[in-house]
N, C-alpha and C positions, 0 to 999 in steps of 0.2 A: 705240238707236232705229233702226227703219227707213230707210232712203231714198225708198222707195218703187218700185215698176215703171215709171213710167211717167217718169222723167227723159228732157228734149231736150233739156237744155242745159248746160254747165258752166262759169262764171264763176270764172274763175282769176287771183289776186294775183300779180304779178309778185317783187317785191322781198321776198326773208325768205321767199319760200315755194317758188319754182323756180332764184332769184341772190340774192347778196348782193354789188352793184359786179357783178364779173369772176369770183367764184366762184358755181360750179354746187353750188347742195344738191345732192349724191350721191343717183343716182338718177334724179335727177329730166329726165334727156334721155329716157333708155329708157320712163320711165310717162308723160312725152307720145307718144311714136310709138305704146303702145300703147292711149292713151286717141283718138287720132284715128282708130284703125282701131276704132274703135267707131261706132255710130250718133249719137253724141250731138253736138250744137253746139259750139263752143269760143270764146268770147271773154274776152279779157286783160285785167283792168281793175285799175287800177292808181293811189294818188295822189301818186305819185314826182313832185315837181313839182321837182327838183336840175336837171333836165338835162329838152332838148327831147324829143317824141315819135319824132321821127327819129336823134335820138342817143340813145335809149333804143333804138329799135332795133337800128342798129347795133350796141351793145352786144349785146344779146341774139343776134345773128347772130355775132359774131364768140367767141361763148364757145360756138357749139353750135346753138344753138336754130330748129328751122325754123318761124319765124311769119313772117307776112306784116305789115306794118304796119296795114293796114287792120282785123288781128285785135285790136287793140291802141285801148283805151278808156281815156283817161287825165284826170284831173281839171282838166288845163291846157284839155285840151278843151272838157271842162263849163264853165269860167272862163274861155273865150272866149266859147261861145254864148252865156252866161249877159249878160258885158259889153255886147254885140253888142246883147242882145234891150232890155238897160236903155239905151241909150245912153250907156252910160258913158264918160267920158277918166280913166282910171286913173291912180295914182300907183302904180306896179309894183314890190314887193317879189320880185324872183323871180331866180334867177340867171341871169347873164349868157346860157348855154345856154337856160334857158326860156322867156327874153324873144323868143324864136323864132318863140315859138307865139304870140306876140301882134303878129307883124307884121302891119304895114298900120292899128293900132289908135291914134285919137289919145291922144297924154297930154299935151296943149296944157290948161291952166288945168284940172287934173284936180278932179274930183266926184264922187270914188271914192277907197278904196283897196284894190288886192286883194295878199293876204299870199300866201306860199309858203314853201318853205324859200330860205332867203335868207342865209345866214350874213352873209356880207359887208355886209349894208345891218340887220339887227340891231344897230346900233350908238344912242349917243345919240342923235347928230345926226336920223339918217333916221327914228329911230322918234316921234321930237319932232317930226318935219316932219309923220308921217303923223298923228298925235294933234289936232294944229292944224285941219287940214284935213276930220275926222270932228268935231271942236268945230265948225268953220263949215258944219257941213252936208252934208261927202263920206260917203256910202255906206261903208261897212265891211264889204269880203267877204274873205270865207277862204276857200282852194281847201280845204284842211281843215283839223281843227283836232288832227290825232296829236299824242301829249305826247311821243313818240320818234320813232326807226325805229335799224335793226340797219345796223352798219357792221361793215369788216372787222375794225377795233380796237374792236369794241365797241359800246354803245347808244350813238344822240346825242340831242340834243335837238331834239325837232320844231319844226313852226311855232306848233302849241297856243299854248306859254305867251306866247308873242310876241302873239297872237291877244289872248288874256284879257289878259294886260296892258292891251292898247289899250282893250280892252270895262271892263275895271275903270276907267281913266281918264278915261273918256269917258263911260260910262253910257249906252253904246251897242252893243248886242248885234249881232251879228258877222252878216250871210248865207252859208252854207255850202254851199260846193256842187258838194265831190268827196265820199267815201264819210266818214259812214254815211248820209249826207243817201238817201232814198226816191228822189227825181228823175233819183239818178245811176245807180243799179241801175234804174231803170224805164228809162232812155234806153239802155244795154247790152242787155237783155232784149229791147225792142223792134227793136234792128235785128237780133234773131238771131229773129223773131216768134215769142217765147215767152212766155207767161204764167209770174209767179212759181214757181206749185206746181209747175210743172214742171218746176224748175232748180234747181240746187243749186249755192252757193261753197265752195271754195276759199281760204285764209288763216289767216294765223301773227295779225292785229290779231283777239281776240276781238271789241273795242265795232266798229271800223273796219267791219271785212269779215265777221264773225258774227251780230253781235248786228244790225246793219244791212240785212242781205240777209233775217234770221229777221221781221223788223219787217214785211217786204211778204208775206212768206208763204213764201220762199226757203227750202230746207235748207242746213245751214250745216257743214260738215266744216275744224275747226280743227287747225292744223300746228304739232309742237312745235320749230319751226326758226324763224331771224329773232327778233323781237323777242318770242315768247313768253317768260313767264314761268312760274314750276312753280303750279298754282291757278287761271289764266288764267279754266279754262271754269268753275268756280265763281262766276266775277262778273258774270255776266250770270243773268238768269232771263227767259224759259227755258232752259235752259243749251245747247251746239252738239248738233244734230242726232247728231254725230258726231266723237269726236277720235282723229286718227292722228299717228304718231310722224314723219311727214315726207308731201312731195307724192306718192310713191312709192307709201306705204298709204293714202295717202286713194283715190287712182285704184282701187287693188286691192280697196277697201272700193265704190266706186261698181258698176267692172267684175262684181263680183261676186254684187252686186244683181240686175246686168241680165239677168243669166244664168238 
């Protein structure tokens, strides 16, 4: 399928599509320098919620990578504004490094709970605190609800099932509101002032970053690096605009549109 002529923008998955941790997908320095000498927009969007926006950057700086932080759209973000606009005092599942991005935020008598990845607070204790608290009426948000993501040693497990757990127990369905949620590609899109059809993703999560960005009208170029699986673009309909063998060919597939 096409891309089309007329792309301004390119919305790019961080994790499993350009790193994995401290590893670089091969490649993938050289097809950003030659994707920014192109015309087209660049924002980072990402729902890595392990680690702050600032220590994701660093990260990304110290393995290579020339971005700016302000390029960088992360679903911890979304899960503040989001807290911010509800007034919420949360009960914070999120690790220690992403509790970062929630400074300055009360969690005095919380009436919320927002999930993340969280290894450490997935336990009985905490996940029975947070059930209680969605029984008596706390709000129950999810930055997202991925069933994985890609580590060096392998797949893990996301915050998803941690998610549905609590919504199974509760009978309480979850607010979501890092990707594939609409609100969060529409808030990316807008500060680079581009409408959908003129942009296209980037990403290894078919439902996540495909099937998500396809939903608002986005073209959708999936990566077979990170948490892909073999079959991936078969489960979704309408299936990705476009799949390439890493970030490398998706660029070279976009670059070559333009031309």
């Amino acid at each position: 399928m096409s891309l089309g002529s007329k792309l301004k923008a390119v919305l790019v998955d961080l994790s499993g599509t350009i790193h994995i941790d401290d590893f670089v997908i091969p490649g993938a320095l050289e097809a950003l320098e030659r994707l920014r000498k192109s015309h087209l927009k660049i924002k980072f969007v990402t729902n890595t919620t392990k680690e702050s926006k600032n220590t994701l950057h660093q990260r990304l700086t110290r393995i290579g990578f020339k971005i700016c932080q302000e390029e960088i759209f992360t679903s911890l973000t979304a899960a503040r504004n989001y807290v911010e606009k509800q007034n919420a005092r949360p009960m914070l599942l999120l690790s220690e490094d992403a509790l970062r991005d929630f400074s300055g935020i009360s969690t005095d008598n919380p009436n919320a709970v927002v999930v993340g990845l969280a290894p450490e607070s997935f336990n009985f204790g905490t996940l029975n605190k947070a059930f209680r608290l969605v029984l008596d009426g706390a709000s129950l948000i999810a930055i997202h609800k991925a069933k994985y993501y890609k580590r060096p040693d392998g797949l893990a497990l996301g915050p998803g099932p941690f998610v549905q757990g609590l919504e199974y127990a509760t009978g309480v369905t979850a607010t979501v509101v890092g990707k594939p949620e609409r609100a969060f590609f529409t808030e990316a899109l807008v500060s680079l002032g581009c409408q959908p059809e003129d942009a296209v993703m980037i990403g290894d999560d078919v439902t996540g970053d495909i099937e998500g960005a396809q939903k608002i009208g986005m073209k959708g170029i999936l990566v077979k690096t990170g948490k892909y699986r073999d079959g991936d673009e078969r489960k979704i309909d309408p299936p990705p605009s476009c799949v390439a063998e890493n970030f490398a060919s998706a660029v070279d597939l976009i670059l070559k549109e333009g031309t």
